[in-house]
C-alpha positions in Angstrom: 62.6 20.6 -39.3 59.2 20.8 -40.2 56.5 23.6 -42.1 55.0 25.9 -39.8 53.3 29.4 -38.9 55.0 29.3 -35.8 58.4 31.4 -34.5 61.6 30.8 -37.1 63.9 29.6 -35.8 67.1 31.5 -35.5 70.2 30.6 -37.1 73.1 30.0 -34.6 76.1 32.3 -34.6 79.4 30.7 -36.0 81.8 30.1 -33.1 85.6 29.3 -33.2 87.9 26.8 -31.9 87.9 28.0 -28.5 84.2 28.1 -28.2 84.2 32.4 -28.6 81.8 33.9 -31.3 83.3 35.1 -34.4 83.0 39.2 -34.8 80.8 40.2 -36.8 81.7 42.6 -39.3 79.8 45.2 -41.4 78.1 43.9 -44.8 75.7 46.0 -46.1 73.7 49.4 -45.2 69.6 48.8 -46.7 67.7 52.4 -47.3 64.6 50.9 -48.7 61.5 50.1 -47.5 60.5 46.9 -45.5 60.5 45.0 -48.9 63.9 45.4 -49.1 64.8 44.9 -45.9 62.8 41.6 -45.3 64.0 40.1 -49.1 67.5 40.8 -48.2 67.7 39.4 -44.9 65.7 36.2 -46.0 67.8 35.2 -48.8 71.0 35.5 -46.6 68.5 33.1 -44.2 67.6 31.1 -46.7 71.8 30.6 -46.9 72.1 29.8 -43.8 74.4 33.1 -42.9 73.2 34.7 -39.7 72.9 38.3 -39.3 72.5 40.9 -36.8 70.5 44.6 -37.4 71.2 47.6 -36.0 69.1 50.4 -36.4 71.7 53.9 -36.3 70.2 57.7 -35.5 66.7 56.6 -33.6 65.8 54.0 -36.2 64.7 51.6 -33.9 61.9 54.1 -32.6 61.3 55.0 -36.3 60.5 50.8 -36.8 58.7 50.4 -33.9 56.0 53.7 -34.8 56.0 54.0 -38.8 56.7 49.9 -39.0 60.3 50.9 -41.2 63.4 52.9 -40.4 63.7 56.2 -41.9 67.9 56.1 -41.4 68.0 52.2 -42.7 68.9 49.0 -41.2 72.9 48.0 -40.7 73.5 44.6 -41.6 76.4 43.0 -40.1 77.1 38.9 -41.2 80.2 36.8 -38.8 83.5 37.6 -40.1 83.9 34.0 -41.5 80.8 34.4 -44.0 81.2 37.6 -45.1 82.8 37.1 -48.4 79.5 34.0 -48.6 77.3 36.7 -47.6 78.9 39.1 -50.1 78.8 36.6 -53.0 74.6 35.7 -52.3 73.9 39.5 -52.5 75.6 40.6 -55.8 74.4 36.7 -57.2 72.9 37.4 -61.1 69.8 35.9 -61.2 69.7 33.4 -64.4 66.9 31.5 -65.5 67.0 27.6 -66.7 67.5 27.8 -70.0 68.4 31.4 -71.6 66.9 30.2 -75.3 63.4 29.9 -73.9 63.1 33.9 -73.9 62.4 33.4 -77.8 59.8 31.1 -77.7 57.0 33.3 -79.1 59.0 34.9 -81.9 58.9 31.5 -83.5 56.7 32.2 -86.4 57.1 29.0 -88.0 54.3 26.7 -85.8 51.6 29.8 -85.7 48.4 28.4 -87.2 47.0 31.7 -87.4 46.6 33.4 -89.9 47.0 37.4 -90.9 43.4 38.1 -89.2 44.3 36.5 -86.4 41.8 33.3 -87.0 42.5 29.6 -86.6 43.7 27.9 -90.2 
């Protein structure tokens, strides 16, 4: 797969052993705005768990003329990744290495001085 501006490609919908798609089944409900909605559906893309939207009360006319629902988006994930799905959502983000937070309350390599000038 290569880099490009043009249409993403969809993920394809799980199917089981007799060839039949797997329900999907309710994972989250996203009130924000389209910032929300567009992070949390890429990082479950960027996962590889497909997902389908559904707009409740009109909210697919409230997309299509203020560009976001006013009632929210209804994300639903296939039964078989919805504990995966689960799991990406509630992730704790963690950086590298914790012990770099510190790095400019080290005191003991600053070469200025108390005016702030060079030594």
């Amino acid at each position: 797969m290569s880099w490009s501006f043009g249409k993403k490609e969809k993920i394809p919908w799980p199917k089981d052993e007799s060839n039949e798609s797997i329900p999907p089944v309710f994972l989250t409900h996203i009130y924000g705005g389209p910032l929300d909605t567009e992070l949390t559906l890429n990082v479950l893309e960027a996962y590889g768990i497909p997902y389908i939207c559904e707009y409740p009360h009109n909210g697919l006319i409230g997309k299509l003329i203020l560009g976001q629902s006013a009632s929210g988006i209804k994300v639903f994930v296939p039964e078989t990744l919805l504990e995966d799905a689960q799991n990406v959502l509630n992730a704790d983000i963690i950086g590298e290495d914790d012990d770099d937070d510190d790095c400019f309350d080290n005191d003991e390599n600053d070469d200025n001085d108390e005016d702030g000038e060079m030594d």
